[in-house]
C-alpha positions as CSV (number, residue, x, y, z in Angstrom):
1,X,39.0,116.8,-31.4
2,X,37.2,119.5,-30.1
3,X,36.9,120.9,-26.6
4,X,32.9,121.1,-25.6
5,X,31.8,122.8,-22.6
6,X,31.4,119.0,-21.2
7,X,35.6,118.9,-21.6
8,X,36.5,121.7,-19.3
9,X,36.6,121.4,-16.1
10,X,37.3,124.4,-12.8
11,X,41.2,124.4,-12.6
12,X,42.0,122.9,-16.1
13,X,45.0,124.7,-17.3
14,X,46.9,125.3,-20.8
15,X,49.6,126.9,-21.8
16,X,49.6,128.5,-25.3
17,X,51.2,130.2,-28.1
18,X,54.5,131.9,-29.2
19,X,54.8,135.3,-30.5
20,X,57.8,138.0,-30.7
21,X,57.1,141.2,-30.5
22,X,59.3,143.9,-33.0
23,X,59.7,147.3,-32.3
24,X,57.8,148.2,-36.0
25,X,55.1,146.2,-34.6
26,X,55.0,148.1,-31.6
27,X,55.4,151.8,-33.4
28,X,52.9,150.6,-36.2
29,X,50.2,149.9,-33.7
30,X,50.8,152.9,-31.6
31,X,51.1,155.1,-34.3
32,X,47.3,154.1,-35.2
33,X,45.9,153.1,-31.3
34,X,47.9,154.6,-29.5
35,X,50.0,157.6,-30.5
36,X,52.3,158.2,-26.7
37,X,56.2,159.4,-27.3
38,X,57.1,156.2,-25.1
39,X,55.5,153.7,-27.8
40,X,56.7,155.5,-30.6
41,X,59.8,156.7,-30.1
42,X,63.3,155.6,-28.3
43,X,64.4,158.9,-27.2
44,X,61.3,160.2,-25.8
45,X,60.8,156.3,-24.0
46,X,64.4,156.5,-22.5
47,X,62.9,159.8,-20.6
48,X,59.9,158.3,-20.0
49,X,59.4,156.1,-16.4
50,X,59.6,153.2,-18.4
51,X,63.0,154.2,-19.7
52,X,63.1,152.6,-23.3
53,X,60.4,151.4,-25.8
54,X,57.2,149.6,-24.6
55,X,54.4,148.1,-26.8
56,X,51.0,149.9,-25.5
57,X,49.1,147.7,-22.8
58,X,46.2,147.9,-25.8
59,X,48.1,146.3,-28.1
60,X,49.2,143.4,-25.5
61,X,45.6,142.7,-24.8
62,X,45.0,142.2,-28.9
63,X,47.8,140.0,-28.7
64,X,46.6,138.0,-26.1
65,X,43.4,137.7,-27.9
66,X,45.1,136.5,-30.7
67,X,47.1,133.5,-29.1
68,X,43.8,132.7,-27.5
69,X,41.9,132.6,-30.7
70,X,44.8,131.4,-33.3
71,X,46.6,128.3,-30.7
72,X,43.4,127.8,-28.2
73,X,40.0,128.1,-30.6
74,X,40.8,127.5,-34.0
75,X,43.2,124.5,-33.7
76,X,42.2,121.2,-34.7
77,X,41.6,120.1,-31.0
78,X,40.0,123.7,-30.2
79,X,37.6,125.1,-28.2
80,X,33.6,125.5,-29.3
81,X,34.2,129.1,-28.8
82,X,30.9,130.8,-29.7
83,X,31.6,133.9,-28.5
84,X,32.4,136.5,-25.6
85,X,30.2,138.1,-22.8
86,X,32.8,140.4,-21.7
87,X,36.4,140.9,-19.9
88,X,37.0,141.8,-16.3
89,X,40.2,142.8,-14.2
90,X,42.2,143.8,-16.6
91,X,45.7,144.4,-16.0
92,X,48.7,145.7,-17.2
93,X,51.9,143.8,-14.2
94,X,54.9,144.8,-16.6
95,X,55.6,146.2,-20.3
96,X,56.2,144.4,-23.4
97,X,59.4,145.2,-25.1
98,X,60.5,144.8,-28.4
99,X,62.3,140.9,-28.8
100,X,59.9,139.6,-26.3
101,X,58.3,136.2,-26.5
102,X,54.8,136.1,-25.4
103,X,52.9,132.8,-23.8
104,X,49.0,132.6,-23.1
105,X,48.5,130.5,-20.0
106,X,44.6,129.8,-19.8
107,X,42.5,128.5,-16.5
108,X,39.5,127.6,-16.4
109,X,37.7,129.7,-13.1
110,X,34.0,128.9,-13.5
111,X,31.5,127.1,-16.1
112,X,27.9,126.8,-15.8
113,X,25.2,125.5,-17.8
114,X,22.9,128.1,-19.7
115,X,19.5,127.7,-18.1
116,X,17.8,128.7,-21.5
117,X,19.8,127.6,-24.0
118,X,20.9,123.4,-24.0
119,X,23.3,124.7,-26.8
120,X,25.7,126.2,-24.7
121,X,27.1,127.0,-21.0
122,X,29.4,129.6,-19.8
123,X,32.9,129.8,-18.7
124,X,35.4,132.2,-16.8
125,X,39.2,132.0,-18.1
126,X,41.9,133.9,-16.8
127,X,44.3,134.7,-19.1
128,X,47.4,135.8,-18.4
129,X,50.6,137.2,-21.0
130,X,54.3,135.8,-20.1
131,X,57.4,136.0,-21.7
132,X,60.1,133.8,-21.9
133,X,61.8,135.1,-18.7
134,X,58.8,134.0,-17.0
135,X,57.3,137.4,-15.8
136,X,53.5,137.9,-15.7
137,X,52.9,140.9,-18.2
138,X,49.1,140.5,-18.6
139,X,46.2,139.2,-16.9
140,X,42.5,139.3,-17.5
141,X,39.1,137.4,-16.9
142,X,37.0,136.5,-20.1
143,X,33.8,135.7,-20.0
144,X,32.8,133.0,-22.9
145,X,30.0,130.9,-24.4
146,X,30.8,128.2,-25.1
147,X,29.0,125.2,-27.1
148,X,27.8,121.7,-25.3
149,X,28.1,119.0,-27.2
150,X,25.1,117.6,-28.8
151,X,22.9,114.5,-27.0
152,X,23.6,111.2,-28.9
């Protein structure tokens, strides 16, 4: 069943998703986003302050994206997602390694009806990255509409 804007309420929270991270993965995407010697290579990241291989905070965000799209909006009891206003407070708490196994854990911070348009209200998630050793890696605020469910 699908989650309306009517189904979420301040505080509602859901965990989400598994996803391992290679290293190709990692080097692929920096290679095309985000070409730094510490994402693409294991010498140059053993020098770096990080001290081995790290995905690029870029491509954690996509992949936080991703969980929230592919295991939060387009499942069968998914969100009416109908799009994004925005992102705030982005941040980056630790780096993603190769062999890690990411988690989305959603909340919802604020909704509010649109004041124009009875299709759809508004709500504030903060979305945060974990992996399994239960370290936040990511966190953000997204901004999203979302659909009402129609009058009867």
């Amino acid at each position: 069943m699908t989650r309306y804007f009517e189904d979420l309420a301040v505080g509602d929270t859901f965990e989400v998703g598994s996803y391992t991270v290679t290293k190709d993965e990692i080097v692929e995407f920096a290679e095309q986003f985000d070409p730094q010697p510490f994402h693409l290579d294991e010498a140059a990241a053993q020098e770096s302050m990080f001290g081995e291989l790290v995905a690029s905070g870029l491509h954690t965000l996509c992949l936080s994206v991703r969980l929230f799209v592919t295991e939060f909006v387009t499942t069968d009891d998914g969100l009416a997602n109908m799009g994004g206003l925005g992102m705030d407070d982005l941040r980056w708490h630790q780096p993603v390694t190769p062999g890690e196994t990411l988690t989305l854990r959603i909340e919802v911070l604020e909704k509010s009806p649109s004041e124009s348009r009875a299709d759809r209200g508004y709500v504030d998630f903060r979305r945060s990255v974990w992996n399994e050793a239960g370290e936040e890696l990511l966190s953000i605020v997204s901004h999203n509409v979302v659909r009402r469910r129609e009058e009867a």
